[in-house]
Every structure is written in C-alpha cells, then in structure tokens.
N, C-alpha and C positions, 0 to 999 in steps of 0.2 A: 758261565762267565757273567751274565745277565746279572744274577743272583750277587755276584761278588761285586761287581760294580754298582748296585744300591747303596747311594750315600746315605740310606736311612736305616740301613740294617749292619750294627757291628758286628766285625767277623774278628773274633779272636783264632790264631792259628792253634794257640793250646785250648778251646772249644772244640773246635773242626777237629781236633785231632784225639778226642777223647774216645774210647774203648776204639781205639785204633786199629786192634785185630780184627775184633767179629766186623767192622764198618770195612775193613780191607776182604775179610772172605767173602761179603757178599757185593763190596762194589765195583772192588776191579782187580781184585783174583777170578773169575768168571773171563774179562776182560782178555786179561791176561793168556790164560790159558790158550783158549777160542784164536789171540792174535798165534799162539806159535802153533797150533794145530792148521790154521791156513795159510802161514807161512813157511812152519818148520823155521824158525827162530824167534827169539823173544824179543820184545820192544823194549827197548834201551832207555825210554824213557820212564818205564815201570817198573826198570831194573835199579833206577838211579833211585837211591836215599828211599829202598825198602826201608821202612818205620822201624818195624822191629828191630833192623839192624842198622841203627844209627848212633852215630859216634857222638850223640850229645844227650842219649840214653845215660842215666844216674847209678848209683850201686845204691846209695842209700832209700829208705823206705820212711816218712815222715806222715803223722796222719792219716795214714789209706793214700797216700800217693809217692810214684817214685821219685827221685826229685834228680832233674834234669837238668844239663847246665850248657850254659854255652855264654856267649863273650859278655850278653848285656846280665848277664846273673841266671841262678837256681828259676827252675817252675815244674811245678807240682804237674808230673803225667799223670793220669788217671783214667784205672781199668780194673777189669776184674783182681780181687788178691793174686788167685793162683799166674796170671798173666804177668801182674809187676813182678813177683817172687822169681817167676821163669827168667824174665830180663834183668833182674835184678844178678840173679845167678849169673848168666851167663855174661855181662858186661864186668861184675866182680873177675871171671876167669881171662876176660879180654885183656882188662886191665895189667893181669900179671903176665900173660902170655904173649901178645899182640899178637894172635893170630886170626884175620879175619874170614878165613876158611872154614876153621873149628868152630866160630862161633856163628855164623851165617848155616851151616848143615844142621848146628843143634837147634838152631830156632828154626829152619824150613823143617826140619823133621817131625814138628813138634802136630802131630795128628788132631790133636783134640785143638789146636788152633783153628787150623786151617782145612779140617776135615781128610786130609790127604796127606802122604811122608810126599812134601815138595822136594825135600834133598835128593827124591829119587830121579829127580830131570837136574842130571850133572850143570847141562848147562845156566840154570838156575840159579845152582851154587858157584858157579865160577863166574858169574855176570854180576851179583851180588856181593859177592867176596871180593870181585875187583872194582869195584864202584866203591865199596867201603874203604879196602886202603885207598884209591886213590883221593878219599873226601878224608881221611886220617891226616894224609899226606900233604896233600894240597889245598883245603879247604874245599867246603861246599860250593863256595862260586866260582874257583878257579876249573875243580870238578865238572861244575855244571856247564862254565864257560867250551871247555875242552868235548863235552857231548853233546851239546849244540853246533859243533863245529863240521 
C-alpha cells in the first residue's frame, strides 16, 4: 500500500496487470491456497474478480495483445500468445453461451497456468463462477459493494 501511495511513482492498472497469470501463480495463488488449507474455506476477496475470469476480458487479438473493453474504452491486455489465445478462446465461448461455470472450470483447469487442475477444488469453481455472474449482472462495484458487506 506504501508503494501505491508514492505520488512519484505511476501505477498503471493495465501495467500492474500484465502477464497476469504467471504474477497470480506465484503471488497469491500460494496465498490462496495456504488461506483454505488453514481455514477450510476460501477468502472471498481472492475469489472476487479472478483476472483470468473477468467480464471485461476481449475476444479479439490486436498486435500481441487482447483487447479488453470496459465503459472508458478498448486496452491492450498483455501476456504470453498461448495465454491470450486460451482467454481469448474461452470468453469467444462465454460470449455465445453465458455460462460462467463452463468458463471459470476451463480456465482453473488450465495446468500449465497455474501448475495445478484448480477446477479440481469444487469450491473454487463455484466461488469464482458466482463472483463472475454476479459482476456480469450487477457490475463490479455493486459486486464489490455487496462482498464487503
């Protein structure tokens, strides 16, 4: 937080947010884990607006970047090819189906992400599936407002 609060250092969120996988498997999937293994349940706040599975993820591929869209316009996500191609893929299927069940299991399963099939912890996939429709549904801040409640 220290770091973010430096009026001398700009933080772009689409900087911060670049090769978003391999920076989520080793900075807070470990995290993660570790909280529902001492818990036996998952922290809700690292269940909200999983990266991979977010609703302002792009179909399209421009340049070596996906292109991402939300209310103020398009921005260029950027990550490995086979990474954008995967999300690429699966938000193409989102788009036709709206299932965000189908499409949260295909990207936790996805091994060579995240070194592990994540879809194999059900609760996972149903905490992340229902984070998603509910930010589909209601927006991210009403979303967010509602899980900080």
């Amino acid at each position: 937080m220290e770091r973010l609060a430096n009026p001398f250092i700009k933080h772009n969120l689409i900087s911060i947010a670049l090769n978003s996988v391999s920076k989520y498997r080793v900075r807070v999937l470990p995290s993660l884990l570790e909280y529902r293994s001492a818990h036996r349940r998952l922290p809700p706040a690292l269940t909200f607006r999983w990266r991979p599975c977010s609703p302002s993820t792009g179909t399209e591929i421009e340049d070596g970047a996906l292109m991402g869209r939300r209310p103020s316009g398009p921005y260029a996500i950027k990550d490995d090819a086979p990474v954008l191609e995967a999300f690429r893929e699966q938000w193409t299927m989102f788009e036709q189906h709206r299932d965000p069940r189908t499409l949260c299991r295909a990207v936790l399963a996805r091994t060579d992400f995240w070194g592990e099939d994540l879809s194999a912890l059900p609760e996972l996939t149903e905490g992340v599936s229902a984070q998603l429709s509910r930010i589909v549904h209601a927006g991210v801040r009403e979303a967010a407002r509602e899980l900080l409640q």
